[in-house]
C-alpha angles and dihedrals in degrees: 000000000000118000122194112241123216107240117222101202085074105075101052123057098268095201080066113028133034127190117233102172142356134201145186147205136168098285104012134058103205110207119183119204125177120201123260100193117112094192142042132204109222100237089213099055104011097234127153124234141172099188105121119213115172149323128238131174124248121207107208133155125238132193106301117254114233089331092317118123100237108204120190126211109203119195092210133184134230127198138200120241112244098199107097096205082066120100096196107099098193140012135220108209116222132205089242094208100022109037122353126193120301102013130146094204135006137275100263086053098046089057100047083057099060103045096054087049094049090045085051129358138293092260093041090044091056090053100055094041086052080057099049091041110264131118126223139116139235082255103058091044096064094040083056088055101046081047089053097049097047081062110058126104115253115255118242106265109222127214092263129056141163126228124198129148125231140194119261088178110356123261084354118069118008129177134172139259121213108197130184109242092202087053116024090224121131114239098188157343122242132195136239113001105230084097111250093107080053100055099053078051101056092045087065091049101047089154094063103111097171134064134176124198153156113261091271119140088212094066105041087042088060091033094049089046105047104029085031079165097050128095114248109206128187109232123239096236105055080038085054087047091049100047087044089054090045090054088045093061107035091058085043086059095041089044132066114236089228122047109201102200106197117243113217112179112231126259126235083252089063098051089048089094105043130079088225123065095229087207088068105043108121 
């Protein structure tokens, strides 16, 4: 009886890698790849060169394979930049998509990883990766993720935004968030709110003419002095908040804090009426 096989060569860009040997143990599956590429581009000038230097191996993980950790070993090749204005001497080639420079594991794993820390937490996140078969810490998790954000490309920053200041760890550390109105997407994180985050913000988004804010002086005095031309609006829901609090005080100085309601016990004419004496309700 035939049996399909699971090839391999699939799952690696075949143009790059080839797999010249696997092997197994218990907990690991060992899979050994060597470099096709026959040319680099230098990431610092761009230029393009074919002078071969070297080769090294490269340890890196990869997603497990039905609970096993599966480790690659990459024989990969490294090339020497042939622009003389250039003051990188040799160049390790990456996988761009599937493993870039200076990774620990590939693409496909990076991204698993995210997304379970960002579904849980960075802790939690280890835990359940050093049950599937993968190795990693809390700590590298989050440095992934800051990696990861820094990234990232900026977000357009419309002509609108909004500004409001929230609590990391409350009445100890603050910073501020800067949201699109048109949008409702937030475009950064600030820190501090005292506003001179704020200001160097706002020097680099001179076309922003509107703002929406809570009541704060700090905000409208930086806005005022760096978007002198932009319409600063008090937000509903701070002016909501602040109507609230008004209405709050004013009934708490017309009321007395304490209402003495006067206790008269029943005649014998009220409880003529009712099945129970009142007077003699426990």
């Amino acid at each position: 009886m035939s049996m399909n096989k699971l090839d391999l060569e699939l799952f690696f860009p075949e143009d790059k890698l080839q797999i010249t040997k696997v092997e197994q143990t218990e907990t690991v599956i060992h899979i050994y790849l060597r470099s096709q590429t026959k040319s680099c581009i230098c990431p610092k000038c761009g230029h393009f060169t074919e002078q071969y230097h070297g080769t090294y191996i490269r340890t890196v993980q990869d997603l497990p394979v039905l609970g096993k950790t599966l480790q690659l070993h990459i024989r990969a090749h490294e090339y020497d930049c042939t622009n003389q204005d250039c003051d990188v001497t040799t160049i390790a080639e990456s996988f761009d998509g599937f493993l870039n420079t200076y990774s620990r594991m590939t693409e496909r794993c990076a991204d698993f990883i995210c997304t379970l820390a960002l579904e849980t937490s960075c802790e939690g996140c280890s835990r359940i990766c050093k049950v599937l078969g993968i190795k990693i810490s809390g700590d590298t998790v989050i440095r992934l993720l800051l990696k990861r954000y820094q990234c990232m490309e900026e977000p357009p920053v419309g002509d609108v935004i909004g500004i409001d200041d929230f609590a990391y760890k409350k009445r100890h550390t603050y910073g501020t968030i800067i949201v699109d109105e048109k949008t409702h997407a937030p475009i950064t994180l600030l820190d501090g709110r005292d506003g001179n985050s704020l200001r160097e913000w706002l020097k680099n988004n001179k076309h922003i003419k509107i703002v929406t804010r809570d009541r704060a002086s700090a905000y409208a005095k930086v806005i005022a002095e760096e978007l002198p031309d932009a319409m600063q609006v008090a937000d509903r829901f701070h002016l909501h908040q602040n109507l609230l609090e008004k209405i709050k005080n004013a009934l708490n100085h017309e009321l007395p804090a304490t209402i003495k309601i006067s206790h008269t016990e029943n005649t014998p004419e009220d409880n003529e009426g009712s099945k129970k004496n009142g007077t003699r309700c426990g």
